[in-house]
C-alpha positions as CSV (number, residue, x, y, z in Angstrom):
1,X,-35.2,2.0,-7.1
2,X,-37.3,2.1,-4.0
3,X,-34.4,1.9,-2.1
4,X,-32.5,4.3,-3.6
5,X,-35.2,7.1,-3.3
6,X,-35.4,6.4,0.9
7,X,-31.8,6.5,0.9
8,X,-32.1,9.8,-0.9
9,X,-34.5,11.3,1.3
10,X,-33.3,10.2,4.2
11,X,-29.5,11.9,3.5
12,X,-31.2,15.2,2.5
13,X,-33.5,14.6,5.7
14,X,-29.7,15.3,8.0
15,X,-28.6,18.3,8.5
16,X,-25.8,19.5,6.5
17,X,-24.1,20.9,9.3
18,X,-24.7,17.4,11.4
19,X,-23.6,15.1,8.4
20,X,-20.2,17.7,8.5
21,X,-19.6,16.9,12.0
22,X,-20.1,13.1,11.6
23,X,-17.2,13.3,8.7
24,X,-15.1,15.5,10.2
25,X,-14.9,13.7,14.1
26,X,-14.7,10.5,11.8
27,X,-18.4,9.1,13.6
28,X,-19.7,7.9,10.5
29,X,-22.1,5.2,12.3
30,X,-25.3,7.3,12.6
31,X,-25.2,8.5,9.3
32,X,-24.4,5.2,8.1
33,X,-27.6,3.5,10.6
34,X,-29.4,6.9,8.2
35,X,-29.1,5.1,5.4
36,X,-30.3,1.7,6.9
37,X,-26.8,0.7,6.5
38,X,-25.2,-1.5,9.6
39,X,-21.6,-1.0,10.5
40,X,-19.6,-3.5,12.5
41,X,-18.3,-2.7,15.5
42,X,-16.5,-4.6,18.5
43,X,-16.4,-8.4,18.4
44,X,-18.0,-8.4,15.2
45,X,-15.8,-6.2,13.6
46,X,-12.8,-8.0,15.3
47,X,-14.2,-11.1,13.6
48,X,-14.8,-9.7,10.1
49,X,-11.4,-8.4,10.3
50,X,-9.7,-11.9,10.9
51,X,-11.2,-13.4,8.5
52,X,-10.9,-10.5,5.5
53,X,-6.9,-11.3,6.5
54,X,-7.3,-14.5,4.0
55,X,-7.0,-11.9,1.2
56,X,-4.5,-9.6,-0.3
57,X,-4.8,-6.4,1.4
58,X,-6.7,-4.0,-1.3
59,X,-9.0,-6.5,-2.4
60,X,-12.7,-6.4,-2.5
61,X,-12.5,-9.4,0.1
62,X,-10.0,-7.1,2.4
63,X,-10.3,-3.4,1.8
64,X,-8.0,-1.3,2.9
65,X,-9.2,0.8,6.8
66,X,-8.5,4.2,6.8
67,X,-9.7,7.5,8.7
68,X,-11.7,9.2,6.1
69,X,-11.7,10.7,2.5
70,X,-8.2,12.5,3.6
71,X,-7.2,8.6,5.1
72,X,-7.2,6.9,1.4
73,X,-5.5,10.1,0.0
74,X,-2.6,9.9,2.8
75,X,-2.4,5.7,2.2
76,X,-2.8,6.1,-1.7
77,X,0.1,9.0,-1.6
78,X,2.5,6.7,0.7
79,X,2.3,3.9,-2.3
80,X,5.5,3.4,-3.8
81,X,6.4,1.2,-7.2
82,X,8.8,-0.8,-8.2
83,X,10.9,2.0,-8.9
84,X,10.9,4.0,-6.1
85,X,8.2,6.2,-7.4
86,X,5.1,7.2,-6.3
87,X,2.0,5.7,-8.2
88,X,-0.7,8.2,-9.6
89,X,-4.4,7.3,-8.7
90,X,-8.1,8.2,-9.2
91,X,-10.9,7.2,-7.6
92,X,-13.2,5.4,-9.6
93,X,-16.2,5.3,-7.3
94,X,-18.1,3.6,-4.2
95,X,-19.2,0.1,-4.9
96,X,-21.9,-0.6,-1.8
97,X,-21.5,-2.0,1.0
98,X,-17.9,-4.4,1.9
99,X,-17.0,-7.2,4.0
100,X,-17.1,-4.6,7.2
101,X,-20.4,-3.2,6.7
102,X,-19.3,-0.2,5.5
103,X,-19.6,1.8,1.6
104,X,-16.6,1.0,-0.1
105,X,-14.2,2.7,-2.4
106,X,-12.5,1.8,-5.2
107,X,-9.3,3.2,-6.7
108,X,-7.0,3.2,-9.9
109,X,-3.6,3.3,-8.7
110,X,-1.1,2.9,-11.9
111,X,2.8,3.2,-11.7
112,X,4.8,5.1,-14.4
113,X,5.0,3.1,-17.5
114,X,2.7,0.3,-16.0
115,X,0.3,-1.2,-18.5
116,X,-2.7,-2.2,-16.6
117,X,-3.9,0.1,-13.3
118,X,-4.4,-1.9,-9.9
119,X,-7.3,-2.0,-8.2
120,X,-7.6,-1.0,-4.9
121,X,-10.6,-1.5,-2.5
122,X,-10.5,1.0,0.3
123,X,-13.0,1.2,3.6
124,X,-12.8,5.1,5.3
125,X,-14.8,4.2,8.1
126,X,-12.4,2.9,10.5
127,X,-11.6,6.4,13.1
128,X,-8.2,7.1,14.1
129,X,-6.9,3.8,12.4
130,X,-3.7,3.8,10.2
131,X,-3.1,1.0,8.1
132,X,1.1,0.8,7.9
133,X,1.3,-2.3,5.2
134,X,1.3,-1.8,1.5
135,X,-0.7,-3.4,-1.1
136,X,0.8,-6.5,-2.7
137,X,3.1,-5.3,-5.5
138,X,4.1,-2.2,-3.8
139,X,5.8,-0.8,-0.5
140,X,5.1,1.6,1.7
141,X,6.9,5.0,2.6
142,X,7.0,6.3,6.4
């Protein structure tokens, strides 16, 4: 609880306009460092990476890297089914920190007439990166 409070404080403690400009140039590392959160970067990164790539992409073990909040939304929207179609999704939420040291999303993405939704682990704090290889179970449109 503790925690939570500090965190709290110290988000309200940035300036909007400052935590804008972090989201929108894709530097989420000081506001991440704000919330005594530590990102990976270079080497360490490189290694986290290599060994995430033992799990399916989209799991909790190896999110999927996208460029921000309009990142998962492009990936998510480029999922196609089975069928050809395109899958709806929601987000159901962060889930803390993932294997890359960053907050982590999770999705619903469910294909028309599917019975059970697939999870889908995302990670938005990876600037300017494009991930161009679809989730097991699905493929992936230009």
């Amino acid at each position: 609880m503790k925690f939570l409070i500090t965190a709290t404080l110290l988000a309200f403690s940035l300036s909007p306009s400052s935590a804008m400009a972090q989201e929108k140039d894709g530097d989420y590392s000081a506001l991440m460092a704000a919330l005594g959160m530590k990102q990976l970067n270079g080497e360490e990164l490189e290694q986290a990476i290599a060994e995430a790539e033992a799990f399916p992409l989209g799991s909790d073990r190896n999110p999927v890297r996208v460029d921000g909040p309009s990142g998962e939304r492009h990936y998510l929207s480029r999922l196609r089914c089975e069928d050809g179609q395109a899958p709806t999704f929601d987000r159901t939420g962060n889930v803390g920190t993932g294997v890359f040291g960053n907050i982590v999303d999770l999705y619903s993405v469910r294909c028309t007439g599917g019975l059970e939704a697939t999870d889908v682990f995302m990670d938005m704090y990876h600037r300017k990166y494009k991930e161009n290889r679809p989730i097991p179970g699905f493929v992936l449109a230009p």
